[in-house]
C-alpha positions in Angstrom: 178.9 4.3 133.7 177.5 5.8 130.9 174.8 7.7 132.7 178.4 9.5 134.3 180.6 10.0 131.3 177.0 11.8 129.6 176.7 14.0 132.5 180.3 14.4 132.5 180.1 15.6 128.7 176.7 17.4 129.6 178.7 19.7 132.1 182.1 20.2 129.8 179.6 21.8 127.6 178.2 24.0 129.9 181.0 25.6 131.2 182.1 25.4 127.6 178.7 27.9 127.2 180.1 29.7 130.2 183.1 30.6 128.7 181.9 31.6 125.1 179.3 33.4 126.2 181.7 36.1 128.2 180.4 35.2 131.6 183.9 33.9 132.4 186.8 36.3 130.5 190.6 35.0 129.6 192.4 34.7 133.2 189.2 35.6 135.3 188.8 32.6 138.3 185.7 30.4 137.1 183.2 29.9 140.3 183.9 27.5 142.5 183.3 23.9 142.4 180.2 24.1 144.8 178.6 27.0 142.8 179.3 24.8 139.8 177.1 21.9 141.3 174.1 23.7 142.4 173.9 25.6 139.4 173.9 22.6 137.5 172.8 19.7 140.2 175.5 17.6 139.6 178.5 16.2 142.0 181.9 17.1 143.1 183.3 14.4 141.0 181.4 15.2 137.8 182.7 18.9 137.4 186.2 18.2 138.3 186.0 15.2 135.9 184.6 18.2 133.1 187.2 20.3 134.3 190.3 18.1 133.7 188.9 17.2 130.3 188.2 21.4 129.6 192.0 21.6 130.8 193.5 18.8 128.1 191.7 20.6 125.6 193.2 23.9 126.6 189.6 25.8 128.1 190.8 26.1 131.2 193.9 26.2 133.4 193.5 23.9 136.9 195.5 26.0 139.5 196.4 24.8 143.0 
């Protein structure tokens, strides 16, 4: 579990980087889950998980 919850953290950051760096700007659509993963090799469930957590700290708004 730990190994997930790291790679979980690993990814929050990065899209963190995404977003600071200007890649992504205020109300642009981030990429897509899949371009996510293969950008970063990981799994479905690991950038959703980074995603919720980016939303309760106010990075990102999940739209359905």
């Amino acid at each position: 579990m730990a190994q997930t919850s790291s790679m979980v953290e690993q990814m929050v950051q990065n899209i963190k980087h995404i977003i600071e760096a200007g890649e992504i700007n205020v109300g642009q659509k981030m990429p897509s889950e899949i371009s996510l993963m293969q950008r970063y090799g990981v799994g479905r469930s690991t950038v959703r998980e980074a995603l919720r957590l980016l939303q309760a700290q106010g990075y990102v708004e999940i739209r359905p």
